[in-house]
C-alpha positions as CSV (number, residue, x, y, z in Angstrom):
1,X,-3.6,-5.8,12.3
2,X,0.2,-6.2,13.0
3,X,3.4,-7.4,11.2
4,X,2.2,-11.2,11.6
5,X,-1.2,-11.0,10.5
6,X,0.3,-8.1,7.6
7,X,2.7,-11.3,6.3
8,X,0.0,-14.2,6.6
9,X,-1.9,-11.4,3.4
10,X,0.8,-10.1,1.2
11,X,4.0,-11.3,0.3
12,X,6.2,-8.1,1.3
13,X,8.6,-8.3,3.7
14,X,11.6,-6.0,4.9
15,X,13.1,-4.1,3.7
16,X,10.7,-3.6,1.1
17,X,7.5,-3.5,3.6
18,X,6.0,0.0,3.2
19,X,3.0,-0.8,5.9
20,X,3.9,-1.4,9.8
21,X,0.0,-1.7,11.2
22,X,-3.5,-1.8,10.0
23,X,-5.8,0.7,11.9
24,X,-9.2,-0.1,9.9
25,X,-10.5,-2.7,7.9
26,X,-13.6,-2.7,6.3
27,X,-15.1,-4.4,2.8
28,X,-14.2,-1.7,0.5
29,X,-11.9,0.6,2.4
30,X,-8.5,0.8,4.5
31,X,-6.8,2.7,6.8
32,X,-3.1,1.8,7.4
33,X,0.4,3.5,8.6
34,X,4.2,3.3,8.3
35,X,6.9,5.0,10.5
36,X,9.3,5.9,8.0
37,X,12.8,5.2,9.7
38,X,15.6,7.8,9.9
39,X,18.2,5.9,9.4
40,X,17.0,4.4,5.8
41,X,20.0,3.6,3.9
42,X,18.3,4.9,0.6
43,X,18.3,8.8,2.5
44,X,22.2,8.6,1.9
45,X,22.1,8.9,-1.8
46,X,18.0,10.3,-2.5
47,X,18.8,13.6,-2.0
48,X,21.1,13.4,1.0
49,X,22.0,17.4,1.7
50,X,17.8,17.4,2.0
51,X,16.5,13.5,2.4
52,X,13.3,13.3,1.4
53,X,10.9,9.8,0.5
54,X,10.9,8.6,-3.1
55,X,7.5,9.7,-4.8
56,X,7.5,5.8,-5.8
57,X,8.1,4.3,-2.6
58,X,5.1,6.8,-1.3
59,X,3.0,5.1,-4.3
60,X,4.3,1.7,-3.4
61,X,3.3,2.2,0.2
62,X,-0.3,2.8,-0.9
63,X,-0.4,-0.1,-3.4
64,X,0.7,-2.4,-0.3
65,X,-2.3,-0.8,1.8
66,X,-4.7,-1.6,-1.3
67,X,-3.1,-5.3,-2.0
68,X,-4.3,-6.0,2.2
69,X,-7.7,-4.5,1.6
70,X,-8.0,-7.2,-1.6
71,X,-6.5,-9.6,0.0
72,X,-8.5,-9.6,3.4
73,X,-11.6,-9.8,0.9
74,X,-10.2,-12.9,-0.9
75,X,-9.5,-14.6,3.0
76,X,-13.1,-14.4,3.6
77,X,-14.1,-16.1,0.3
78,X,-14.2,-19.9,1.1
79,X,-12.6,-21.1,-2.2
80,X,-9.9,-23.0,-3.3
81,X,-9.4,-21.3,-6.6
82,X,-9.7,-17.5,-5.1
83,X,-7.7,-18.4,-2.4
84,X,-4.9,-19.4,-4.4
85,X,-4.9,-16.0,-6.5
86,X,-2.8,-12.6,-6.1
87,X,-3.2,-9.0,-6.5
88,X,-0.8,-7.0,-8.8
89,X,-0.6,-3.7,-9.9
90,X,-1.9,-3.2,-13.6
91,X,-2.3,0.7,-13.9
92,X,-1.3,3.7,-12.2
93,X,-3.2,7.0,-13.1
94,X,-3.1,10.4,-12.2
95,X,-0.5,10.2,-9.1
96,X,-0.4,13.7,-7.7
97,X,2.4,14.5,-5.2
98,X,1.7,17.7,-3.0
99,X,3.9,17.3,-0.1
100,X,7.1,15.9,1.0
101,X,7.9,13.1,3.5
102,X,11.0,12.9,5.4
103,X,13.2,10.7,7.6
104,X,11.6,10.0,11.1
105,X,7.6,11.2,9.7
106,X,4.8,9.0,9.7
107,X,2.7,7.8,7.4
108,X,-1.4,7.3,6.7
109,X,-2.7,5.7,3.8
110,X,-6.1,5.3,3.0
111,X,-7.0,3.6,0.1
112,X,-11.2,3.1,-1.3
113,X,-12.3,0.2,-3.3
114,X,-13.8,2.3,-6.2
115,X,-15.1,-0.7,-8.6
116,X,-15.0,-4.3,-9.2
117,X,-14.9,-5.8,-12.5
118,X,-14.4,-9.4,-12.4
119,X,-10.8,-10.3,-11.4
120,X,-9.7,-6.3,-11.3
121,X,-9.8,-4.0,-9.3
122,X,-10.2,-0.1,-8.9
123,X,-8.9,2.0,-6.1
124,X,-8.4,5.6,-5.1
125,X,-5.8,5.9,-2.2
126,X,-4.2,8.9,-0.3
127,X,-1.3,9.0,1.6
128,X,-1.3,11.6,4.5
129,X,1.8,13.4,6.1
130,X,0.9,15.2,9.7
131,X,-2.5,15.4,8.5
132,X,-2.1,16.6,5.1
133,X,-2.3,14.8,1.7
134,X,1.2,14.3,0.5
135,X,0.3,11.4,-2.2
136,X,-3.2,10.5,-4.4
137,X,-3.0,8.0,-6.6
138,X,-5.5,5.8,-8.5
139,X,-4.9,2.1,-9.6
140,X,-6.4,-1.4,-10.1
141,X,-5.1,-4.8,-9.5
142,X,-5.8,-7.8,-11.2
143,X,-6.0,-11.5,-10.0
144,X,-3.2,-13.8,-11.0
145,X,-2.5,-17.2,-10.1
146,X,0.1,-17.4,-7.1
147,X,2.1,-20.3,-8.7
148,X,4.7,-20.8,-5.4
């Protein structure tokens, strides 16, 4: 899945799009990346004698991963109602943050469907640096009404 497809599920866009590609898709699980670029303007005043990635921009990346797993879902539901419905955050619980990421690394976020309950939704999600865990996080989502 690329930027085109990405935009036709989730209203993100640059500079506040913290996934570049898909790499798996399947019903209760995602696999997704993001080259984070060097030259980020927010490097200049986040630490800028030793730039590293905001913990909540990590966490944000990984929510964005999990709002394109729900939202693939709701695209195969053939409903007017479902389709015209959201995701957005509603809880964040025990974010862990073990590593740092840094200007020019890139980014792997997996993210598992733990439980469905009606219009929410459950998710564990890790965010990988060079193969190592840098970010867990879990959250749900709940469907709103995208009124636009």
């Amino acid at each position: 899945m690329d930027f085109k497809e990405i935009a036709e599920l989730i209203p993100h866009r640059p500079p506040f799009l913290w996934v570049d590609r898909v790499l798996e898709l399947q019903s209760d699980q995602i696999r997704a990346e993001k080259e984070i670029p060097a030259d980020l303007e927010l490097f200049q005043g986040h630490y800028p004698d030793y730039p590293i990635m905001p913990g909540v921009l990590l966490c944000e990346a990984v929510f964005q991963a999990g709002a394109l797993l729900i939202a693939s879902d709701l695209k195969a539901v053939e409903n007017d109602s479902v389709a015209k419905m959201v995701p957005v955050l509603t809880r964040i619980n025990n974010a862990k943050f073990k590593r740092e990421v840094k200007p020019g690394d890139r980014i792997e976020m997996l993210v598992r469907l733990t439980e469905k309950i009606g219009p929410a939704w459950f998710l564990h999600g890790t965010l990988r640096v060079n193969g190592k865990v840098a970010v867990m996080v879990d959250f749900a989502c709940t469907l709103i009404e995208d009124k636009s």
